[in-house]
C-alpha positions as CSV (number, residue, x, y, z in Angstrom):
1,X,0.0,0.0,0.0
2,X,1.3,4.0,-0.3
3,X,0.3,4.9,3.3
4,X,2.7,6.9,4.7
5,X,3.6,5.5,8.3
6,X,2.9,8.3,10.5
7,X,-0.8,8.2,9.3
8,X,-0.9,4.1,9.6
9,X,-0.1,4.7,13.2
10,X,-2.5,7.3,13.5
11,X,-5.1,5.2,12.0
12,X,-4.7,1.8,13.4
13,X,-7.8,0.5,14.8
14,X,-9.2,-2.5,16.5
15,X,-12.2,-3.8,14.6
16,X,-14.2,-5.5,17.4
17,X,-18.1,-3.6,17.1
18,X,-19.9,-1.9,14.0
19,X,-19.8,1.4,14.3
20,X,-18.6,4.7,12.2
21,X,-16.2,7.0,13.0
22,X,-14.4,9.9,10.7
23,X,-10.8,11.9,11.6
24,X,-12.3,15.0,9.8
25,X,-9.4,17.9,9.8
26,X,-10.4,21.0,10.3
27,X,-9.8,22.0,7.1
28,X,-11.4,19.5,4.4
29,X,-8.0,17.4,2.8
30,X,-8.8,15.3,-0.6
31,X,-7.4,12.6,1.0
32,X,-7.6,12.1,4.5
33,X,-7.4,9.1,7.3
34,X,-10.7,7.3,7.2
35,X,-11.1,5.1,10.6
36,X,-13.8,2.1,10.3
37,X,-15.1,0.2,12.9
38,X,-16.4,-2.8,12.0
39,X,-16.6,-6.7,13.4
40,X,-14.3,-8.7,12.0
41,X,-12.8,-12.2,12.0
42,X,-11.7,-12.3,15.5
43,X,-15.0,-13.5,17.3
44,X,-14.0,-17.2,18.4
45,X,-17.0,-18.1,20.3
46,X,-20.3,-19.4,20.2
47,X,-23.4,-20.1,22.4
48,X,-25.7,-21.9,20.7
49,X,-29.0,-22.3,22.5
50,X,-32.0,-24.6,20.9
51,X,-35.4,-24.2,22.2
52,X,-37.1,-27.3,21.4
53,X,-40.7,-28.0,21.6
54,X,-41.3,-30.6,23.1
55,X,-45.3,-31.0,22.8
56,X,-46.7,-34.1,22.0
57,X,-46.3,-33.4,18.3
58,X,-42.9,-33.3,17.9
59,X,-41.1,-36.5,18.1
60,X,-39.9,-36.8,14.4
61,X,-39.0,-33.0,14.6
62,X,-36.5,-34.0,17.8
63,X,-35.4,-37.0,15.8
64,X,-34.9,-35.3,12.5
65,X,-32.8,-32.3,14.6
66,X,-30.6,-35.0,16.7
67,X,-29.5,-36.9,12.6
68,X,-27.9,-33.4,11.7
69,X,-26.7,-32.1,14.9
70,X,-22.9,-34.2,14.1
71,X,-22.7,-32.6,11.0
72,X,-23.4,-29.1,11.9
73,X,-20.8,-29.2,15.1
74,X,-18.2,-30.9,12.5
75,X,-18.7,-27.9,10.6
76,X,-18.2,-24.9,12.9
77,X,-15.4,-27.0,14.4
78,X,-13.5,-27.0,10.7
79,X,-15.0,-24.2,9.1
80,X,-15.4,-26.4,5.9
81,X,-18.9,-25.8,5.1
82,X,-19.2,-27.7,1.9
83,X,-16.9,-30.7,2.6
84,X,-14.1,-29.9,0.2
85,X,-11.4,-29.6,2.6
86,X,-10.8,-25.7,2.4
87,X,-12.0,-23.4,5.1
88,X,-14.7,-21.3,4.5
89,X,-15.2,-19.6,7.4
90,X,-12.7,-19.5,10.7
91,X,-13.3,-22.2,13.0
92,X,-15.5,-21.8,16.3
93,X,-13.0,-22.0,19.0
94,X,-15.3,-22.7,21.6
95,X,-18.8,-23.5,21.4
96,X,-21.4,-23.6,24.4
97,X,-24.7,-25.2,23.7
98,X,-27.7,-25.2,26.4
99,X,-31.2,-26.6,25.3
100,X,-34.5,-25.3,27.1
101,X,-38.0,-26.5,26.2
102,X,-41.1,-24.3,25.1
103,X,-42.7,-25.4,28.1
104,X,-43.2,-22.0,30.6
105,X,-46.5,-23.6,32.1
106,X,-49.6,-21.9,32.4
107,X,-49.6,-19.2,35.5
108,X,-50.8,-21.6,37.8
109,X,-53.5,-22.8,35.9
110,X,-54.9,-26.7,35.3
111,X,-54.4,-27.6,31.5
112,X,-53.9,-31.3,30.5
113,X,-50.5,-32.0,29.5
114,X,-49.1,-29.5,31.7
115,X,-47.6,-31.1,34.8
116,X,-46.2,-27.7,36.0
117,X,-48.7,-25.3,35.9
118,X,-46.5,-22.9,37.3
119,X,-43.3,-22.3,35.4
120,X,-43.2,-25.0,33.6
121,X,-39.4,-25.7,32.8
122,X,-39.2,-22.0,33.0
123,X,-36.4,-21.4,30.8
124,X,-33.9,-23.1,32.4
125,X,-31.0,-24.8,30.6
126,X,-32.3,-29.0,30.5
127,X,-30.0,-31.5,32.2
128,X,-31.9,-34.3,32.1
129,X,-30.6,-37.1,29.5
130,X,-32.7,-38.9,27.2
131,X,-32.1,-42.5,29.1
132,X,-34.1,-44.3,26.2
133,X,-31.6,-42.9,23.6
134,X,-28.2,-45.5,23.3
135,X,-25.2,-44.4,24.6
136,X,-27.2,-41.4,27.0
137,X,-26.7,-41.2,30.7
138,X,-29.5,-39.5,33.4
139,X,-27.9,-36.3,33.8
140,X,-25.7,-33.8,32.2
141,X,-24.5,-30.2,32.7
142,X,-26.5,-27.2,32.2
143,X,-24.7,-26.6,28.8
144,X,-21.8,-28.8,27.5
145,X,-18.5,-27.0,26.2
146,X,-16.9,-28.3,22.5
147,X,-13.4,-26.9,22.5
148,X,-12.1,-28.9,18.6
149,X,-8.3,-28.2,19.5
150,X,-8.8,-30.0,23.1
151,X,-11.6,-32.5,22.5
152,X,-11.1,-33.8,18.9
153,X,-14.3,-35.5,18.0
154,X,-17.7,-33.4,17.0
155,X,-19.7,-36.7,17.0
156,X,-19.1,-37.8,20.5
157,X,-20.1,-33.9,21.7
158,X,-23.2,-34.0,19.1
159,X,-24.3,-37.3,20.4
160,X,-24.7,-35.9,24.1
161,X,-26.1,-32.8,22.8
162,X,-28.6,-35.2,21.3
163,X,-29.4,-36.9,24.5
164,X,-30.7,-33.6,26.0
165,X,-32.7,-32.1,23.5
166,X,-34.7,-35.2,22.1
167,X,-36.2,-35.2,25.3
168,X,-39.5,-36.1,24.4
169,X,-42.5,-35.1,23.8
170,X,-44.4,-34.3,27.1
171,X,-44.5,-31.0,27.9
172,X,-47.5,-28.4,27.8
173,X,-48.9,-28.1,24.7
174,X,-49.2,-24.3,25.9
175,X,-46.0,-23.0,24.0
176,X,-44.1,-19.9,24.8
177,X,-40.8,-20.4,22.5
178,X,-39.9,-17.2,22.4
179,X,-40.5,-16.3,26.2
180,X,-38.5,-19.7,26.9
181,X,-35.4,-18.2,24.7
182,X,-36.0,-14.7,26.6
183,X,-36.0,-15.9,30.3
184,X,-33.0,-18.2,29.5
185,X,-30.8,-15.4,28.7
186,X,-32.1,-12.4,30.3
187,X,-30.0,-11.6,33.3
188,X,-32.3,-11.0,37.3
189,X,-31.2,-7.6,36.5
190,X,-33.0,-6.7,34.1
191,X,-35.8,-4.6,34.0
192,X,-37.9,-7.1,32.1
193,X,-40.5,-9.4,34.6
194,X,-41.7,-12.9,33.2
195,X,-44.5,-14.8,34.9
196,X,-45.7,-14.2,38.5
197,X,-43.2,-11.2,38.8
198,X,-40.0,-14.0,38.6
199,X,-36.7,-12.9,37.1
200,X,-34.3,-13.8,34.2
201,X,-32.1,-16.8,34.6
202,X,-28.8,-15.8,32.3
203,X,-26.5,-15.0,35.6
204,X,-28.8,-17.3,37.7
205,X,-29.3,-21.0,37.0
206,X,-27.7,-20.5,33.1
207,X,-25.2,-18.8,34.6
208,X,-21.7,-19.3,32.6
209,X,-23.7,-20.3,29.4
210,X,-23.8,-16.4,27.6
211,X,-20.0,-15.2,27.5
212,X,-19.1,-11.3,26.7
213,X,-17.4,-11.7,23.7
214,X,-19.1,-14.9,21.8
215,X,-21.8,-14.8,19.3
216,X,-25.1,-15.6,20.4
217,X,-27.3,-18.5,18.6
218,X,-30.8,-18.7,19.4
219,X,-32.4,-21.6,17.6
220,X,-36.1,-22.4,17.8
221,X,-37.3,-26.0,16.7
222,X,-41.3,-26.0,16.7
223,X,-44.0,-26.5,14.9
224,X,-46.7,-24.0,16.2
225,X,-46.5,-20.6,17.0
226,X,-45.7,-18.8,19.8
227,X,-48.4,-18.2,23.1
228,X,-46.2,-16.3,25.5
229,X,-48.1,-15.5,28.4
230,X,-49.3,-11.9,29.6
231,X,-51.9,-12.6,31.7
232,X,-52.4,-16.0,33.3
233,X,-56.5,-16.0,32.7
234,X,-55.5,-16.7,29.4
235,X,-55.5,-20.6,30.3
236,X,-58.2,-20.2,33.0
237,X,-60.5,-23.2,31.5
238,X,-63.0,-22.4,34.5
239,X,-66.6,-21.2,33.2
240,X,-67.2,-17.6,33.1
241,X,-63.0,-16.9,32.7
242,X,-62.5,-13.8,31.1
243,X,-61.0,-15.1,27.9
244,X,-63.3,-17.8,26.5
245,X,-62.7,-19.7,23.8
246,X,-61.5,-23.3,23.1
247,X,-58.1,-23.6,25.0
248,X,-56.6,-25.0,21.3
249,X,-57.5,-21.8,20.0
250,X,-57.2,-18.9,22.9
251,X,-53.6,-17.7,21.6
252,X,-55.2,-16.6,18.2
253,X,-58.5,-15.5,19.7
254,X,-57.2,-13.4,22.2
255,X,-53.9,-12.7,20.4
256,X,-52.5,-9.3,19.4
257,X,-52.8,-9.2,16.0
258,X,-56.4,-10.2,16.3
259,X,-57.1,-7.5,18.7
260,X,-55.7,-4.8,16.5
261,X,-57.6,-6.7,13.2
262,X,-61.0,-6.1,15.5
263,X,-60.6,-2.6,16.7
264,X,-59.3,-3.7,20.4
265,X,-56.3,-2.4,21.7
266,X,-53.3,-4.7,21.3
267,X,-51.8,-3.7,25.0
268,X,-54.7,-5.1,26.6
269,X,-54.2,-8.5,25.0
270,X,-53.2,-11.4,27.3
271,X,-50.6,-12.3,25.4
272,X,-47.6,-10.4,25.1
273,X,-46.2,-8.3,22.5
274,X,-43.4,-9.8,20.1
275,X,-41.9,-6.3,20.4
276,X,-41.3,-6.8,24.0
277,X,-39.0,-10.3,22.8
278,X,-37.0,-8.1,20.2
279,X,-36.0,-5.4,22.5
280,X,-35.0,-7.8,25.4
281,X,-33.0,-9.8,23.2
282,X,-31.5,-7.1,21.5
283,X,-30.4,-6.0,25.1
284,X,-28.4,-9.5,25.9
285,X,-26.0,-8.4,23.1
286,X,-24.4,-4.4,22.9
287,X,-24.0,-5.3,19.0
288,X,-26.9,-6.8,17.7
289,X,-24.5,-8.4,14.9
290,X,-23.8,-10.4,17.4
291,X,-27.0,-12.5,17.7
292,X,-28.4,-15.0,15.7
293,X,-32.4,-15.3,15.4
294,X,-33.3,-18.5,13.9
295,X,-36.5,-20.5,13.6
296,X,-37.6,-24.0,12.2
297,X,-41.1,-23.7,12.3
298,X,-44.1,-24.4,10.5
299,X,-43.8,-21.8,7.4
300,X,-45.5,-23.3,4.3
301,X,-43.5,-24.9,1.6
302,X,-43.8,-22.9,-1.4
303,X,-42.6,-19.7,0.3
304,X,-39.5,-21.4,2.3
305,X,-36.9,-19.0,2.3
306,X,-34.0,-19.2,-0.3
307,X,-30.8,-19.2,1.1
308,X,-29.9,-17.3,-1.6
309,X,-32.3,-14.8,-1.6
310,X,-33.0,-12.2,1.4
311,X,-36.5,-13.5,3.3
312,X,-39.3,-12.0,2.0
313,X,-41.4,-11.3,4.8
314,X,-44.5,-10.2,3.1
315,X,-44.2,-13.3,0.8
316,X,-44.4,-15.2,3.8
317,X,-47.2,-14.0,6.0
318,X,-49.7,-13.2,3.3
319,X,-49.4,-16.6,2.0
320,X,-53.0,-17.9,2.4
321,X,-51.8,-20.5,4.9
322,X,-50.2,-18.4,6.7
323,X,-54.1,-16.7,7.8
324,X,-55.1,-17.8,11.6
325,X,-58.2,-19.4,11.2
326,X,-59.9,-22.0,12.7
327,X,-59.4,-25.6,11.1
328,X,-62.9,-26.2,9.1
329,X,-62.2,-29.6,9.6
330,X,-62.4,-29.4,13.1
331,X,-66.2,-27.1,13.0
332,X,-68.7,-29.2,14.4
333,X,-72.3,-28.8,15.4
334,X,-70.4,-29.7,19.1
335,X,-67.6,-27.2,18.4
336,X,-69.1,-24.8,16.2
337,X,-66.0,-22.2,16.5
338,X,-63.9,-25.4,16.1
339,X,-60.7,-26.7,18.1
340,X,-57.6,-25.9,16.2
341,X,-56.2,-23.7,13.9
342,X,-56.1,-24.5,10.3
343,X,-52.3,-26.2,9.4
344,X,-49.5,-24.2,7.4
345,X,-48.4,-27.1,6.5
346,X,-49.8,-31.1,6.4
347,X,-47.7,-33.6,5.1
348,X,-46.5,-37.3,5.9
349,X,-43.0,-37.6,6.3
350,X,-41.3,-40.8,4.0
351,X,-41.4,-43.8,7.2
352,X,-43.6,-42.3,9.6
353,X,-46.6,-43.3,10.9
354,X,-48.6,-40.6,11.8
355,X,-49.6,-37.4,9.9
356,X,-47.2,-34.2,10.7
357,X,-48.9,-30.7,10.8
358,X,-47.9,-27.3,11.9
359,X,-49.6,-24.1,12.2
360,X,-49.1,-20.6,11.2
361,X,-46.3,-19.0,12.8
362,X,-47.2,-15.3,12.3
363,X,-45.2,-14.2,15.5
364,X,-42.2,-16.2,15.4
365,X,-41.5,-14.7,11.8
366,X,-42.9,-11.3,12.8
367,X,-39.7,-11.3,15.5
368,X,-37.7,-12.4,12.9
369,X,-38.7,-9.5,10.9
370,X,-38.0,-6.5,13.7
371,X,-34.5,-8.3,14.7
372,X,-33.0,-8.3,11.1
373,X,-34.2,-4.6,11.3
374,X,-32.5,-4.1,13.8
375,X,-29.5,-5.7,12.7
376,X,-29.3,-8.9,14.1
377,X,-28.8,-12.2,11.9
378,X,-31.9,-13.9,10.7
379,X,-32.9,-17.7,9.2
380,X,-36.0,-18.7,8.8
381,X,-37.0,-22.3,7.9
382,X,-39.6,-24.8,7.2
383,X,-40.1,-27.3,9.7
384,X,-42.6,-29.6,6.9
385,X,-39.2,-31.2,5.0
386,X,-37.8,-34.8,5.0
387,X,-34.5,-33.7,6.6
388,X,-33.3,-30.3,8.7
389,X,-29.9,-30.8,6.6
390,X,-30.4,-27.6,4.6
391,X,-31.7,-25.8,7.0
392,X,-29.2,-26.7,9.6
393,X,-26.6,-26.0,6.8
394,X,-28.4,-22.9,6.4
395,X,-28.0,-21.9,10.0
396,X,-24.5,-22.7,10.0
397,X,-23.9,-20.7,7.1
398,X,-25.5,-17.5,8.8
399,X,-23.0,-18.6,11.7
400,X,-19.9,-18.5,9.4
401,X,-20.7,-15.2,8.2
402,X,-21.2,-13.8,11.9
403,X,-17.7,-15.3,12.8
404,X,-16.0,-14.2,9.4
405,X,-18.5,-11.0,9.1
406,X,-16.6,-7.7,7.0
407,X,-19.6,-5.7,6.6
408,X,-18.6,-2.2,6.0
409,X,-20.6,0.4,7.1
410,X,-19.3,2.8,4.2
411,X,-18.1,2.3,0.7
412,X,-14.6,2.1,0.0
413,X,-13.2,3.6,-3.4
414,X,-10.7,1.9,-5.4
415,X,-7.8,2.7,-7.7
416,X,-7.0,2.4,-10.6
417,X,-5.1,-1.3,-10.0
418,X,-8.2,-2.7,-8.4
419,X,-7.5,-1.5,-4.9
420,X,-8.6,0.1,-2.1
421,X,-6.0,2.6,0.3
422,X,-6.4,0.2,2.8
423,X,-4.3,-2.3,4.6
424,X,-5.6,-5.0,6.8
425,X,-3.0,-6.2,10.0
426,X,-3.4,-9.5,11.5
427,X,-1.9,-9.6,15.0
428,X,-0.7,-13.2,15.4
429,X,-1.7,-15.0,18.8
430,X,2.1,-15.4,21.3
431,X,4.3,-17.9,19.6
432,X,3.0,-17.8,15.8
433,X,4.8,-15.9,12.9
434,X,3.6,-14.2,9.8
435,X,5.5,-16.7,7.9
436,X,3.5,-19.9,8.7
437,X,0.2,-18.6,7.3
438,X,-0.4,-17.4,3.5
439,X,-0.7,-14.4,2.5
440,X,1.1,-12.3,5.0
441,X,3.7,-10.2,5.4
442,X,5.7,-9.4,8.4
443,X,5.2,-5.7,9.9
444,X,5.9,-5.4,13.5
445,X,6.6,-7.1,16.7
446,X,3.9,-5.6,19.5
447,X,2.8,-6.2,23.0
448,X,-0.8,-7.8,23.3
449,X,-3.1,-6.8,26.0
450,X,-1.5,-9.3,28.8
451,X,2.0,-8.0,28.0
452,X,3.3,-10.9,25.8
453,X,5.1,-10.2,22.4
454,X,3.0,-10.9,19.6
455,X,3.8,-10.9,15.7
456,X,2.0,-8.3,13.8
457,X,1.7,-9.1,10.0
458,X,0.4,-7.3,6.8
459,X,-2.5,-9.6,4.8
460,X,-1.8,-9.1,1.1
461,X,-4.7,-7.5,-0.5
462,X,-5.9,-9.0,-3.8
463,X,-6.8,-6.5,-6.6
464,X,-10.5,-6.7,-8.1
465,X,-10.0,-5.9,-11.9
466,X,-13.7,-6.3,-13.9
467,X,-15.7,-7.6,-10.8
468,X,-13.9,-10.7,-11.0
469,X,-13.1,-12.5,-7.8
470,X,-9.7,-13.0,-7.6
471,X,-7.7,-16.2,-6.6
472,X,-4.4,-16.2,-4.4
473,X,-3.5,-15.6,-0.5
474,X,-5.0,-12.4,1.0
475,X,-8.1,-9.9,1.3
476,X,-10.3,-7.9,-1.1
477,X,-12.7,-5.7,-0.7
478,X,-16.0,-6.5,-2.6
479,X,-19.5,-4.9,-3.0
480,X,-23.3,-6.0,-3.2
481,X,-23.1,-4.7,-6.9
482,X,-20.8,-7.1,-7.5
483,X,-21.3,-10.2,-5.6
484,X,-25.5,-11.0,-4.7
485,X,-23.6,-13.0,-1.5
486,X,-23.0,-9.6,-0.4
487,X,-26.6,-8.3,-0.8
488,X,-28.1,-11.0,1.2
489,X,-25.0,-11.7,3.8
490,X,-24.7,-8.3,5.0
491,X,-27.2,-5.8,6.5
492,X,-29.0,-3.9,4.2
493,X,-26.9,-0.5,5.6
494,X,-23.6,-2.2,5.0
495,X,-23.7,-3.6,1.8
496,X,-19.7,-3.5,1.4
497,X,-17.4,-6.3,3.0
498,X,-13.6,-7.3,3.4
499,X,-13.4,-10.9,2.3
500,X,-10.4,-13.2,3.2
501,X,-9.5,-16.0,0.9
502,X,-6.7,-17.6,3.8
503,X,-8.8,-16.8,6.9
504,X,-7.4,-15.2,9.9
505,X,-5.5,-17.4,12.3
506,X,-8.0,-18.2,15.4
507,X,-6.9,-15.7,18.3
508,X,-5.4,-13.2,15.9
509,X,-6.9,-9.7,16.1
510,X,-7.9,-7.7,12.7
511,X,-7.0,-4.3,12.2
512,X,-7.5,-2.1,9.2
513,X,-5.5,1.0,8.5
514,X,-7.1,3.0,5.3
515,X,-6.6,6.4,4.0
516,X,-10.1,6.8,2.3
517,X,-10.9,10.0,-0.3
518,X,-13.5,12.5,1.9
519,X,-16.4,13.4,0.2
520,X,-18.9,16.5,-0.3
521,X,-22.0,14.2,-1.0
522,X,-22.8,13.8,2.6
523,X,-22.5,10.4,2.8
524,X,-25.5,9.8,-0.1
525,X,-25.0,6.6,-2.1
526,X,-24.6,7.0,-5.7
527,X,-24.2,11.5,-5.0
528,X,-21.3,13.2,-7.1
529,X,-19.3,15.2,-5.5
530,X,-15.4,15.6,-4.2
531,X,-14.2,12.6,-3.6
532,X,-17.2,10.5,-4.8
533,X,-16.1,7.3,-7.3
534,X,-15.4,7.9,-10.9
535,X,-18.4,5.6,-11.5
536,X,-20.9,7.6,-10.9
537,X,-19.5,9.9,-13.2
538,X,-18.0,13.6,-12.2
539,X,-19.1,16.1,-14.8
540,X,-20.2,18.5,-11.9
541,X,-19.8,21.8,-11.1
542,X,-18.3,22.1,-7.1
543,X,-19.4,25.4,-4.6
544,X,-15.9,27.5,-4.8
545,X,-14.1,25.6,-7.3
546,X,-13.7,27.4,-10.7
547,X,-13.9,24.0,-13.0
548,X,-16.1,21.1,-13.0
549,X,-14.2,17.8,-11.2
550,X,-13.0,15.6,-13.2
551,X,-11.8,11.7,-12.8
552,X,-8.7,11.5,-10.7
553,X,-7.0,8.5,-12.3
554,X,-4.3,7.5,-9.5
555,X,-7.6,7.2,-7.0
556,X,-10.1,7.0,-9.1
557,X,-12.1,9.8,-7.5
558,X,-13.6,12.9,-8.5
559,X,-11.5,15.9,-7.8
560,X,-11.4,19.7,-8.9
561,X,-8.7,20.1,-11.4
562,X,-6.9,23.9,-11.6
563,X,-4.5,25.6,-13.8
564,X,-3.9,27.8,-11.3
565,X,-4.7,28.6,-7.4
566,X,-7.1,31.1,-8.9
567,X,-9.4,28.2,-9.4
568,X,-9.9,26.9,-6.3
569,X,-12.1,27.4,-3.0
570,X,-10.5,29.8,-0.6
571,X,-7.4,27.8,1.5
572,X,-6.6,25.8,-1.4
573,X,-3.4,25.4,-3.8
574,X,-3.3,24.0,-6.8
575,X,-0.9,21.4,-7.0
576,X,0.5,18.8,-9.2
577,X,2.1,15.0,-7.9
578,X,5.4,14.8,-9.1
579,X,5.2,10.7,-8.7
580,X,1.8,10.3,-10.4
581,X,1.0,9.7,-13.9
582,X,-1.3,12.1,-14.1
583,X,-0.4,15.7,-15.8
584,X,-3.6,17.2,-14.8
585,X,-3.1,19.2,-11.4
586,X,-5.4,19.8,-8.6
587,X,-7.0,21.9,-6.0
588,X,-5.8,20.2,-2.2
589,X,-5.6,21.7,1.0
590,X,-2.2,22.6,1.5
591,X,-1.7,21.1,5.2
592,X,-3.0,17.6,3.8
């Protein structure tokens, strides 16, 4: 790169959250140091936490999730996501995975099939092992810890994973996922109550599950919709309750959107509000990159999500199936308002016995909805398949790109070669040097935060010539109009990524150093103006500058060009680069 070292000192930055921030001098310079924050390849860790329902319907779901659970720990352990021996992604470093159950019982409340009408299991991590499984003992931790450098084999972990969350299938057919996820990882300091005034459990009974510093996994196996609990009369069966209705069908009755679809305020509802999952979930994380929403769940088949594709919401709950209505199939002249919900989905799966249906899961996907708006990481997949290997692989993908995630929160500009003024530094964990991994360049010797000597090496960047994706050891820098991964991997404000082709070491830090041009187009995508991209074209007249900017080859901005000072802004020189190729001369701020 042509940095000068005094700025790459000024400019060095630890990538760890996704932020903005701009050294502006006083004066405006052409060029000036550009500081990004962004998350970057140094995120290690994972907690992965499955809620499982485990209501009488969902045996083959538990036993179709426990077949791919080996296959998806063997790939965060490698970071080979398509089984051809190269990395993909870096390597989880240590993965925590705690399973609760969408049983939160029923406020106290008699319903058959609920033994606790209490709490329920209340949202504590399961330790109970499936004894009926082979190879599964009675008890386990609260989470299990999978660390692939000290205990080798993914199968052996998955396996006991297994034994805890195909725990069978009677618990209260009353579901409250996503108040099951909340409680689990909400801390007794929080400001959010759950049933009966109780408390969060993350520093409680899960406590040592959520670490600072690893990405957060939420994964929600079910096939109906959630029912958390407001108010407990909801599941008062006793005549004259307040909220009548067939128990099967009290969630939808008495549910918020149905209140706000008949003219009744939606706070008064007994069940709560989805918004009031998003924001305390949102809370567990200060990044909300750094969480991971994902549901296999009962969406209808011809509107499952392409992994390709970003989820189209609308698609999904104005598909016809997707209505809450009662099941006409179920409308008798005993049960004229019937006793279940019409099914999103009502298949047979190939050596099963027994008819699998799920229902309309309008709030599960409306979370997912407000938490990718709010920037966190969402999949959404159909529970009604043969196998969850897709949509596993799916959610594993979505975990890659959290642990490798380059989303840049601001366009980068390159040169003429392909390039942008950047570098990227890889500080090496204690004991590794710059010359055992590809791609890298040895800068610097530096102390890391606990005072031990640590290489610092240079990653070679790639140049992009024609949108073409180039091969070798190193990083480019790549945009959503050139790659559609980048369109539907990052958020829909950062569509701009650094992408490694020899990931980073595990336990290295990222840092990126970049002189960036500054701009007069107020940040607008697609603007012209100083410093904008030649792209966009730069036939424009600027405020103060005699003549209309032009294409600056050597960084393939626009620019004002001059003859003389007389035709630039006020503080300006006109000035030529003796080292460029360029003969034309420009206006720049002479302290630059």
């Amino acid at each position: 790169m042509r940095m000068q070292p005094l700025l790459r000192a000024m400019l060095a930055l630890t990538l760890v959250a996704c932020a903005e921030r701009e050294l502006r001098p006083l004066n405006p310079c052409t060029i000036q140091g550009n500081a990004t924050k962004v998350k970057i390849d140094n995120i290690e860790n994972v907690d992965l936490l499955f809620m499982v329902d485990n209501s009488n319907s969902m045996a083959n779901h538990q036993g179709a999730l426990s077949e791919q659970l080996p296959n998806m720990v063997r790939i965060l352990a490698s970071g080979d996501l398509d089984g051809d021996g190269r990395v993909d992604f870096p390597p989880v470093r240590s993965l925590n995975v705690g399973v609760v159950t969408s049983d939160m019982g029923t406020g106290g409340f008699s319903v058959t099939t609920c033994s606790n009408a209490d709490f329920g299991d209340d949202g504590v991590l399961r330790t109970a092992g499936n004894v009926a499984r082979s190879g599964c003992v009675a008890s386990y931790p609260s989470f299990q810890n999978f660390e692939p450098e000290r205990d080798g084999d993914p199968v052996t972990f998955a396996n006991a994973v297994a034994c805890v969350a195909v725990m069978g299938t009677n618990g209260c057919g009353f579901e409250q996922q996503l108040e099951a996820v909340l409680k689990a990882v909400t801390p007794s300091t929080s400001d959010i109550r759950f049933i009966n005034d109780s408390r969060g459990h993350a520093d409680g009974q899960n406590a040592g599950f959520l670490r600072e510093k690893a990405l957060l996994a939420a994964i929600l196996v079910t096939d109906e919709d959630d029912c958390t609990i407001r108010d407990p009369q909801l599941t008062n069966g006793a005549p004259g309750a307040p909220f009548p209705g067939n128990l099967n069908l009290r969630c939808y009755l008495h549910g918020t959107e149905e209140y706000a679809r008949t003219g009744r305020d939606p706070a008064t509802s007994p069940v709560a509000s989805v918004e009031r999952f998003v924001r305390g979930l949102l809370a567990v994380k200060d990044d909300p990159d750094m969480i991971i929403y994902a549901a296999i769940t009962g969406i209808p088949t011809d509107v499952n999500p392409d992994p390709d594709e970003a989820i189209d919401y609308d698609a999904i709950l104005n598909h016809p199936l997707m209505r809450e209505e009662p099941d006409p199939a179920t409308i008798t002249a005993e049960t004229p308002g019937g006793t279940q919900l019409r099914p999103s989905c009502d298949r047979v799966r190939p050596g099963a016995a027994t008819r699998e249906r799920a229902f309309p899961p309008r709030r599960i996907v409306g979370a997912a909805r407000q938490l990718e708006q709010a920037g966190a990481n969402v999949v959404l997949q159909t529970i009604c398949q043969d196998s969850f290997e897709g949509a596993l692989r799916e959610i594993v993908r979505k975990i890659g790109d959290a642990l490798g995630a380059t989303c840049l929160p601001r366009q980068l500009v390159r040169d003429r070669d392909g390039e942008v003024n950047c570098d990227v530094l890889e500080a090496l964990p204690p004991g590794r040097s710059c010359d055992e991994v590809p791609g890298r360049v040895f800068r610097r010797t530096e102390l890391d935060e606990s005072g031990r000597s640590v290489q610092v090496c240079e990653v070679v960047q790639l140049p992009v010539v024609g949108g073409v994706r180039p091969t070798g050891e190193g990083w480019y820098y790549e945009t959503a109009a050139e790659n559609e991964d980048v369109a539907t991997r990052c958020p829909p404000e950062r569509q701009q990524r650094v992408r490694f082709n020899e990931p980073p070491l595990t336990g290295s830090t990222i840092r990126l150093e970049c002189l960036q041009t500054v701009g007069d187009t107020g940040g607008e995508a697609g603007a012209v103006g100083i410093g904008s991209d030649c792209a966009t074209g730069c036939d424009v007249e600027a405020r103060g500058f005699a003549r209309r900017l032009t294409c600056q080859a050597d960084t393939n901005t626009c620019q004002p060009p001059c003859e003389t000072a007389a035709d630039c802004a006020g503080g300006y020189v006109c000035h030529r680069d003796p080292e460029s190729e360029d003969p034309q001369a420009y206006c720049v701020n002479p302290t630059c």
